[in-house]
C-alpha positions in Angstrom: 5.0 13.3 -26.5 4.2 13.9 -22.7 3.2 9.9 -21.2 -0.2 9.4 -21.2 -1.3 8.9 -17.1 -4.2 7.4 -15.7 -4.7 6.9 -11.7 -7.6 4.6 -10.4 -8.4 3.0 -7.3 -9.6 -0.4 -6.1 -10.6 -1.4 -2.3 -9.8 1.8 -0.5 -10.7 4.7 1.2 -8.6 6.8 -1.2 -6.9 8.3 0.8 -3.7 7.8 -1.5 -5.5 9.4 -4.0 -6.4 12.3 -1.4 -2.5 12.4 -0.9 -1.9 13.4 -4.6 -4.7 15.8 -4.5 -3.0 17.5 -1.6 0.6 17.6 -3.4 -0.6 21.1 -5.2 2.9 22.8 -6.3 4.2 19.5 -6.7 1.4 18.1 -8.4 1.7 21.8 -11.2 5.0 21.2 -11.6 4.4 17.4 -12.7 1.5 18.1 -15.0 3.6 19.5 -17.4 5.6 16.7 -17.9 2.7 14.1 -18.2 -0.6 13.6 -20.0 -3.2 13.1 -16.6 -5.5 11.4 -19.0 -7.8 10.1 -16.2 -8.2 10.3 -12.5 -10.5 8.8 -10.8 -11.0 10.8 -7.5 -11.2 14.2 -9.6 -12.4 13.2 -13.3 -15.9 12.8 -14.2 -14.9 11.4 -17.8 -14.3 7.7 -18.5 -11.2 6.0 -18.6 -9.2 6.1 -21.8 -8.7 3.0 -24.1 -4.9 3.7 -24.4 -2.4 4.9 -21.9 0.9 4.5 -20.9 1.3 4.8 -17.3 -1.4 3.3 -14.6 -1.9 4.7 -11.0 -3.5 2.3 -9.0 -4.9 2.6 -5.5 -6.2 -0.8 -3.4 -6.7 -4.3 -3.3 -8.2 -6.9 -5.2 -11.4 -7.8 -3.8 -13.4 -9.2 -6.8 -13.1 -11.0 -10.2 -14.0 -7.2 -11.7 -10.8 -5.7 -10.1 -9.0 -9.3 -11.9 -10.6 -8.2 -14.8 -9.9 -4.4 -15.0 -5.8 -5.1 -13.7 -5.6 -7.7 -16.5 -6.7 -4.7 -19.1 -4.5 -2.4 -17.5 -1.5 -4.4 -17.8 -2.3 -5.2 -21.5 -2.7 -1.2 -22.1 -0.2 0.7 -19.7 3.7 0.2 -20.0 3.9 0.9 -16.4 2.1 0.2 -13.7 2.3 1.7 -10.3 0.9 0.6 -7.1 0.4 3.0 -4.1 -0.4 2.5 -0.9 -1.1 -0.3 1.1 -4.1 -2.0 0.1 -2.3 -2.5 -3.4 1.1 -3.1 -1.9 0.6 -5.6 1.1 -3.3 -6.2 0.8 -3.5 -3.1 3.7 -6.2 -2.8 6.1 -8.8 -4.8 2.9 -6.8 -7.7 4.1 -7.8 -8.1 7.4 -11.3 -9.8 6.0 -8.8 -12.6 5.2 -9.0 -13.7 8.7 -12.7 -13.9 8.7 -15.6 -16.1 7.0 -16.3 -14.0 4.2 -19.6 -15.5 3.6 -20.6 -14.9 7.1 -19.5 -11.5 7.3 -21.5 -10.4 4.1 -24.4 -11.8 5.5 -23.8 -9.2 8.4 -23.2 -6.2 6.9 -25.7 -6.5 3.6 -28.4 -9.0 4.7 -29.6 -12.5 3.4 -31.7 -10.4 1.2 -31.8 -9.3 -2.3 -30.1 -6.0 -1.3 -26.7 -4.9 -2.4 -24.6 -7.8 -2.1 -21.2 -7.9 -3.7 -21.5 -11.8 -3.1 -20.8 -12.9 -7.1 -17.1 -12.4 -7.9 -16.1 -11.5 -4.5 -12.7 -12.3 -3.5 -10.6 -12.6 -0.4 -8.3 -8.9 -0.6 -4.8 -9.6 -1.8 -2.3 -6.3 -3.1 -2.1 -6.3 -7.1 1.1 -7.9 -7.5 -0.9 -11.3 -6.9 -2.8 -10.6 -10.1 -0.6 -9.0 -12.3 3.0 -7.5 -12.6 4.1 -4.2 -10.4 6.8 -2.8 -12.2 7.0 0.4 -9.6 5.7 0.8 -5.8 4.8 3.2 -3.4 4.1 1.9 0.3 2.5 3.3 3.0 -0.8 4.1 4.9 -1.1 6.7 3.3 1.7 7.2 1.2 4.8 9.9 1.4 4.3 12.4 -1.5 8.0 12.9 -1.5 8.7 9.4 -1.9 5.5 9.1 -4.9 7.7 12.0 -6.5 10.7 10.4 -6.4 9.2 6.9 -7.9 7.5 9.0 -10.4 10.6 10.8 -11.6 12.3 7.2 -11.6 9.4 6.7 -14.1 9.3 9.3 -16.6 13.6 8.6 -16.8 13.2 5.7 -17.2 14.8 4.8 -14.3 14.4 0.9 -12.1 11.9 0.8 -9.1 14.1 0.7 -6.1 12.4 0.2 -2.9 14.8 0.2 0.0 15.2 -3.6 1.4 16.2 -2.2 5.2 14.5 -2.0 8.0 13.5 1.1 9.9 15.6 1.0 12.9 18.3 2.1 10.5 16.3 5.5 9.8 15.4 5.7 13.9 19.3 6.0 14.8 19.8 8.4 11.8 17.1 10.8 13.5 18.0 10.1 17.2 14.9 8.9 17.7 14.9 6.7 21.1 13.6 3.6 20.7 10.1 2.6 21.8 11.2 -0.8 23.4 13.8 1.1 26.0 10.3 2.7 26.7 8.3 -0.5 27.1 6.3 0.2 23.8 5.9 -2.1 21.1 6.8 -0.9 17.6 7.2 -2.4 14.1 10.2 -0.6 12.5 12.4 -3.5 13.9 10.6 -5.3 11.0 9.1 -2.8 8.3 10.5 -1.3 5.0 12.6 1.7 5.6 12.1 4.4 3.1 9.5 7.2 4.9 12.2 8.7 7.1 10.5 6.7 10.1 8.1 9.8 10.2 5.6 8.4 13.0 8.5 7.8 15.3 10.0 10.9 14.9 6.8 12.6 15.7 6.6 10.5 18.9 4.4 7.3 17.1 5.4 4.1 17.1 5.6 2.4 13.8 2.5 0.3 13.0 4.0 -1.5 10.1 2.2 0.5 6.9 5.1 0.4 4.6 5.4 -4.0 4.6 7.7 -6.1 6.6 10.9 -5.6 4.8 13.1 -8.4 2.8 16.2 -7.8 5.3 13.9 -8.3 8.7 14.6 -10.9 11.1 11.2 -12.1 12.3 12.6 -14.6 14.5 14.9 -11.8 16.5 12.0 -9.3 16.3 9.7 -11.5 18.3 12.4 -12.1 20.7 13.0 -8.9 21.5 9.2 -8.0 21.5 8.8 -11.1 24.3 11.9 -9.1 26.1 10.7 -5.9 26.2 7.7 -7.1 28.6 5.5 -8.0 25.2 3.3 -11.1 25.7 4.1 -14.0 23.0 2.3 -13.1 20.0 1.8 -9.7 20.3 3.9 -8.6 17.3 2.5 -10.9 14.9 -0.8 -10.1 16.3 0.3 -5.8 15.2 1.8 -7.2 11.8 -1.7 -8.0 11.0 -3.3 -4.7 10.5 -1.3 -4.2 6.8 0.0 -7.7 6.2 -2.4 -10.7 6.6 -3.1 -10.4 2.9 0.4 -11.1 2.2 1.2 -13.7 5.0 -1.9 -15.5 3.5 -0.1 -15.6 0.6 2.9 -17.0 1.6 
């Protein structure tokens, strides 16, 4: 019997979801090994009460999303989280350096209005709610890479998310390296695994994928400071997809 698959999403754009939607051979060729019992982004139907594998796109941002992870988790024997609002907290997580109260008030009003203001939490990726058994980084994620996870999945396979930085992927592309040009870039410091695709198309890494186990912060900001970086100014770029996680720890 073909897994039973459901994907949903959280605090995002989708634009992980619009990844998968985009994946059309790919996506053919997988259907016939699963059951896509629900998707959120395409299906107009209602989640199912049982399934085996859970999709899930973006952060935590209220006791809801607490409450539908903690059902998932119950249900699916697998859950996978894409993306970097479910991975690191992603862009969601940036609200973690503000007042949240205040900032509510600003975008919906002191009113009676549409106020998310019971349940609301500060963004944090899923993994500080419940168990990730399998993840998918990136802003927006690498369908290659999604296919590989998935096909680690469905054999049963162990997640394996590379612990290297990017530089290593930089040198086997001959990319030259932003600092010789005076630029600052976060592959010295993020998870390898993408191929370092915004480098190689002339972009400096902006840290999507998660600062990686094996990175050496303290080197990192050296060398930042040496290439003609003020003090800071790394930590201050690590920021746009981490805060959620550096809040954590």
């Amino acid at each position: 019997m073909a897994p039973r698959v459901v994907v949903l999403s959280l605090a995002s754009d989708f634009g992980c979801q619009v990844q998968l939607s985009n994946m059309t051979d790919e996506i053919l060729d997988v259907l016939g090994l699963i059951d896509l019992s629900y998707w959120q982004l395409a299906s107009s139907g209602h989640m199912p009460d049982a399934y085996d594998v859970a999709i899930v796109e973006g952060a935590v941002t209220t006791d809801e999303h607490v409450a539908l992870l903690e059902s998932v988790r119950a249900t699916a024997g697998v859950v996978i989280a894409i993306g970097a609002c479910a991975n690191t907290g992603g862009i969601p997580g940036l609200a973690n350096l503000l007042d949240l109260d205040e900032r509510y008030g600003v975008v919906y009003g002191d009113g009676d209005g549409p106020r998310v203001a019971a349940g609301r939490r500060a963004p944090m990726p899923l993994d500080s709610v419940i168990a990730v058994d399998y993840h998918v980084p990136g802003c927006p994620i690498d369908p290659p890479e999604f296919l590989r996870v998935l096909s680690r999945v469905l054999l049963g396979l162990k997640n394996r998310v590379p612990d290297l930085t990017m530089c290593a992927s930089c040198k086997i592309n001959e990319t030259v390296c932003f600092f010789d040009r005076g630029e600052l870039c976060l592959g010295l410091v993020t998870r390898a695994g993408c191929g370092a695709r915004c480098p190689s198309l002339n972009r400096p890494c902006t840290g999507c994928r998660g600062i990686a186990p094996d990175a050496n912060l303290v080197a990192a900001r050296a060398i930042s400071i040496a290439s003609g970086r003020p003090e800071g100014a790394l930590d201050d770029a690590l920021r746009i997809y981490n805060t959620a996680k550096e809040v954590r720890g």
